[in-house]
N, C-alpha and C positions, 0 to 999 in steps of 0.2 A: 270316664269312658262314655258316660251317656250325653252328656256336653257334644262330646265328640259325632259321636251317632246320629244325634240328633242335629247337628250340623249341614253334616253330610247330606241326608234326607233330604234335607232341606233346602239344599244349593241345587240337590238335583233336580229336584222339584220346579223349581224356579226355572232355571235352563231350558227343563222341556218345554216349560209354558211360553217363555220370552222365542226360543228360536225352532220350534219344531220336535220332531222325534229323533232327529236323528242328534242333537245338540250334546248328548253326554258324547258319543265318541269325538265328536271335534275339540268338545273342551279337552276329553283326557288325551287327543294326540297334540294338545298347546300345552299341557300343564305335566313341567318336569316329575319324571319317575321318581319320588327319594327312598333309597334305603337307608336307613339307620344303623349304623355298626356301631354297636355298644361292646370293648375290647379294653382289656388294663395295658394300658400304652402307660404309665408307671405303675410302681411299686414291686412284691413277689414274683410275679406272673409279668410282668412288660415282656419277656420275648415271647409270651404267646401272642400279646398283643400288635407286638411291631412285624410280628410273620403273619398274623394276618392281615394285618391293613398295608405292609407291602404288596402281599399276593394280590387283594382287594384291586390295588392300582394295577398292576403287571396285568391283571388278567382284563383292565380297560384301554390301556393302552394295548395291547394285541388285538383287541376285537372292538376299537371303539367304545362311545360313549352315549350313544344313539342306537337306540332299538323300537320298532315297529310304532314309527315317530318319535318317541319319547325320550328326552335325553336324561340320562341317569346322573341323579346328583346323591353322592355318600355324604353323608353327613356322620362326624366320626366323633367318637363321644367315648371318655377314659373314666372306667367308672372304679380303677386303680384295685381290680380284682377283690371288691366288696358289696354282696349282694344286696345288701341297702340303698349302696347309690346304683346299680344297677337297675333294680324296679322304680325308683326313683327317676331314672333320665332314660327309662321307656315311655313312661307315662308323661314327661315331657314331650319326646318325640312324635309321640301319637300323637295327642289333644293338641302340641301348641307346633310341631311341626306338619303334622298332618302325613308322616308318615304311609309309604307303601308296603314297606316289609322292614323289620327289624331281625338282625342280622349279628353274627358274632356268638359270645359267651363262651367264657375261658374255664369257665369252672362252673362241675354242678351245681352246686349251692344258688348262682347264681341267674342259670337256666330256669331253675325250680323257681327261683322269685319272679322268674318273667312270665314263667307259660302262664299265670294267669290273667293277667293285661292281656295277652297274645289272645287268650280265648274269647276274655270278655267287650273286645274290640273288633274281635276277628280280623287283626293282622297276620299275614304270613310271619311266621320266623325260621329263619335258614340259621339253625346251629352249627358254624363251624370248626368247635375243638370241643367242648367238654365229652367226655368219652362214657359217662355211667350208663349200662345201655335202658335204664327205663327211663331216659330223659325224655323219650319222644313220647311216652302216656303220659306226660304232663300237660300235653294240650295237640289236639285235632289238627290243629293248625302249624306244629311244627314238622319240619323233615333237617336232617342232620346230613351234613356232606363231610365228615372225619372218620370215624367208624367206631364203633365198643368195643370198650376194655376185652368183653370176652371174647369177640371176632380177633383182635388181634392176640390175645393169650392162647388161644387153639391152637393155634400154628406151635409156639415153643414145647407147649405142652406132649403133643404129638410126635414133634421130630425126639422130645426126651426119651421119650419108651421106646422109639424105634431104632436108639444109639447107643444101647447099651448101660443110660444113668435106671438106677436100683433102687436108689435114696436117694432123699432130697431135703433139705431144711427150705421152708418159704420165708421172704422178708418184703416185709407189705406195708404202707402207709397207713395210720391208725384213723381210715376213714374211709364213706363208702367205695372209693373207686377202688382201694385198696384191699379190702373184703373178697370186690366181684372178681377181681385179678386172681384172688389165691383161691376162691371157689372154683372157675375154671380150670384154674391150672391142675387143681385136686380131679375135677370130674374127670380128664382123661389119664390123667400118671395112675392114679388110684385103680380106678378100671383096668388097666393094662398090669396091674399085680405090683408096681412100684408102691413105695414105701414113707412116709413123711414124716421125717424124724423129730423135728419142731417146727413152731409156726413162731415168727419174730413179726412183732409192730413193732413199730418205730413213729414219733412224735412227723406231723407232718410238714412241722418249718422248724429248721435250723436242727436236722437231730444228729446228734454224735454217732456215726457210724460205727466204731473201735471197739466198744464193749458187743455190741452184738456181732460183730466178727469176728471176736474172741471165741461166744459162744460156737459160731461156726464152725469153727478151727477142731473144737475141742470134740465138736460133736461128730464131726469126720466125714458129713455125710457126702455119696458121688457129686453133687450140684448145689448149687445154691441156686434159687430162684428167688428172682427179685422183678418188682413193679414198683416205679418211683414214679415221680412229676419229673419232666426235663431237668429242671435244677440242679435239684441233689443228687440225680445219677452222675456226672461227673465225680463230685465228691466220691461217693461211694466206690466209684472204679478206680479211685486213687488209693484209696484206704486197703481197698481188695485185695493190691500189689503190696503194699508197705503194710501188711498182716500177715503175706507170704501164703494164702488160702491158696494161690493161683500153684507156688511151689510145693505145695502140700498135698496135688491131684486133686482140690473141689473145686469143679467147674463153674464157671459162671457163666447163668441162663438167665434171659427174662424178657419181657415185655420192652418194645423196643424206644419206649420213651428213656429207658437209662442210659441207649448209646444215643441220642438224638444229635442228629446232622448239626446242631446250631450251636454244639457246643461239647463238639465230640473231640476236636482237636485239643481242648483243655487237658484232657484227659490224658491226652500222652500215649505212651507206651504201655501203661497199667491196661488200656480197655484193648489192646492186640487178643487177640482167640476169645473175643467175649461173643456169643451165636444168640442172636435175638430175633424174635419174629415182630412183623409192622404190614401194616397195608403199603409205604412209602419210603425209601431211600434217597438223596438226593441222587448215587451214579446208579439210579433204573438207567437202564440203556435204550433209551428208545430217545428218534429225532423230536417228539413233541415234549419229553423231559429236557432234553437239552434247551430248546428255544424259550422253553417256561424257564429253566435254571438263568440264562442269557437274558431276559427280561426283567425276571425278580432281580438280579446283581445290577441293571440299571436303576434300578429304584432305590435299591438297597446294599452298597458293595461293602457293608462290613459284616455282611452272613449271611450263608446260605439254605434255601429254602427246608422245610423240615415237615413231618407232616401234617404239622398245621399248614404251611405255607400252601400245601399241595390241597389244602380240603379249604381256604379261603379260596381260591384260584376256583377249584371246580364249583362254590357253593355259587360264583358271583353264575357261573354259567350254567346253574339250576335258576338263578333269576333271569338268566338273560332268553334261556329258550322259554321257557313258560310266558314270558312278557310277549316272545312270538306267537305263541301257540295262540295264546289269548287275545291277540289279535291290539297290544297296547294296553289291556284291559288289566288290573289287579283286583279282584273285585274278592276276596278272602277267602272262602273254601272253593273256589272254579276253580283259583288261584294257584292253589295247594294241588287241585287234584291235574293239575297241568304239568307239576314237578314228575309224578308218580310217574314210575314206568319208565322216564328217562335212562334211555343207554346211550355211553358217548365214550371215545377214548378219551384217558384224561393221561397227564403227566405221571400220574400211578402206572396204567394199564387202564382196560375195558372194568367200566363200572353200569350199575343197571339200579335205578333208585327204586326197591320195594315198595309195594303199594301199600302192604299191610304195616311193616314196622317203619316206615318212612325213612328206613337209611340202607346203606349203598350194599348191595352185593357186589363183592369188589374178590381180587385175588390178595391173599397171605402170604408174606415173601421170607424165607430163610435168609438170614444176613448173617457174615461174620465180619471181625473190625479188622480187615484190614491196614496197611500202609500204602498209599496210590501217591507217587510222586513225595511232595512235601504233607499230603494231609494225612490224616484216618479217617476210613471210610468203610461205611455200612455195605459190603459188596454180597450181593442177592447171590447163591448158591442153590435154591432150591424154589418151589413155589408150588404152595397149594391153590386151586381155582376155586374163582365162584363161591364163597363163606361168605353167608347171611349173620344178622348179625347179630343171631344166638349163637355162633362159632361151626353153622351146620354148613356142608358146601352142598349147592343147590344145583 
């Protein structure tokens, strides 16, 4: 990192002396913008990866590739959803790319291995999917364009006690994002006098859904709640049906990465009346979803956008307006503090980037799975405004 600092200094140094004062802006509107998208395009995790860096491209091809002179080049980098080589091919980026903003990160684990490169570089990082929400106190210099676990578990949480569920068994991933899911969920069902008859973890890759749907079954409770990783919620809503919990009256609630758009049609019939809250849908109905949805399927026509997809799109246009604001300029915390405060509609709905937690107050959307044509889809019924992303609406 100090390599790198001390480069930099130094080149600038030079520049002023050889051609005047005004010489850094000239060289930075010659010298390409790069962001660095560090994304698992293979292994567990590749469809977080391939929704983002489709979105990445969609959202350049709609607004161009040139911003306040500067042409943005991505440099994309698969670090196969392993925080090793994630800190590993940031620290590439920086020192031997020269990096302007480092961008992506699929999973906390991950995050956490960058914010400190990110700090002690003072590069921008724009996180666009891992959801834990104290990911952004890992460093100054991050702001997050997806939202938290507990921003988006409020919502389910809330419409449960307002619908008559009594009891509830929770089923959660045996790690943190899986904890902060069933903590919120807890904070509001609890509070409103509901009831939590057991708490299920479950192994976070490859786990056998059957035996703890058993448990379910036997335990009787009005709902299940559940927070998975995109993956295995397919799974899980297959098992849900072929365990007959669905014929049994326990409903199925959760966190809306278990219907996720990009792989919700697997699922079939089993995920029909499953109600999950998300900041994102793909059929939001608005004309700027549809042109985002019509953009990412040229990119990408064998799936549709999800909200990852929708949080790489808005992240590239938190780099793109700050790059204006700043007049071409990325110069590390101005940088950052150009993101802040950002309001813009995005393919979600109206979003407004916090100053203090550096991520989105955005709207919380009721979904149930319907059947729209040949597919299933997440169709928004309800919506909470404005939730910061302690789960408070602002």
């Amino acid at each position: 990192m100090k390599k790198r600092l001390f480069l930099r200094t130094a080149l600038c140094a030079f520049a002023i002396a050889a051609t005047g004062l005004h010489a850094p802006a000239i060289q930075a509107a010659e010298k390409p913008f790069k962001v660095g998208l560090i994304v698992p395009m293979t292994g567990a995790f590749a469809s977080t990866g391939r929704q983002l860096h489709s979105a990445v491209q969609a959202y350049m091809k709609d607004h161009g590739d040139t911003v306040a002179g500067r042409k943005i080049q991505v440099i994309l980098k698969d670090d196969n959803g392993v925080a090793a080589n994630s800190r590993k091919l940031a620290q590439e980026l920086i020192v031997n790319d020269d990096v302007d903003v480092i961008a992506g990160f699929g999973l906390t684990p991950i995050t956490l291995a960058v914010a400190p490169i990110a700090t002690q570089s003072k590069t921008p990082m724009v996180l666009m999917a891992a959801q834990t929400q104290a990911n952004t106190e890992a460093s100054p210099y991050m702001v997050r364009s997806s939202g938290t676990i507990t921003q988006v578990t409020s919502g389910i949480a809330q419409w449960a006690v307002e619908n008559d569920i009594k009891t509830a068994v929770t089923l959660v991933p045996d790690y943190a994002p899986g904890y902060e899911s069933e903590e919120a969920f807890k904070k509001y069902f609890l509070a409103a006098g509901g009831k939590i008859l057991e708490e299920i973890r479950v192994p976070m890759r490859n786990p056998d859904f059957a035996p703890f749907l058993q448990r379910v079954r036997d335990v009787k409770p009005d709902a299940l709640f559940v927070m998975l990783p995109s993956g295995p919620g397919a799974a899980l809503l297959k098992q849900y049906g072929q365990r007959g919990l669905a014929a049994a009256g326990i409903r199925l609630i959760g966190h809306g990465a278990i219907t996720d758009d990009d792989n919700l049609n697997q699922a079939g019939d089993a995920a029909l009346g499953v109600i999950t809250s998300d900041y994102y849908a793909t059929s939001h109905d608005s004309e700027m979803n549809r042109k985002f949805i019509e953009t990412y399927k040229s990119i990408d026509g064998t799936s549709r956008p999800n909200f990852f997809g929708v949080a790489g799109y808005d992240g590239m246009h938190l780099i793109y307006e700050a790059l204006r604001k700043t007049d071409g300029k990325a110069e590390g915390m101005a940088f950052v503090d150009a993101m802040k405060n950002l309001s813009f509609e995005s393919p979600r709905g109206p979003v407004t980037l916090d100053p203090e937690s550096r991520d989105f107050i955005q709207n919380i959307y009721m979904r149930k799975v319907e059947k729209v044509g040949d597919e299933y889809q997440n169709v928004e019924f309800d919506v909470i405004e404005r939730v910061n992303a302690a789960g408070e609406t602002k």
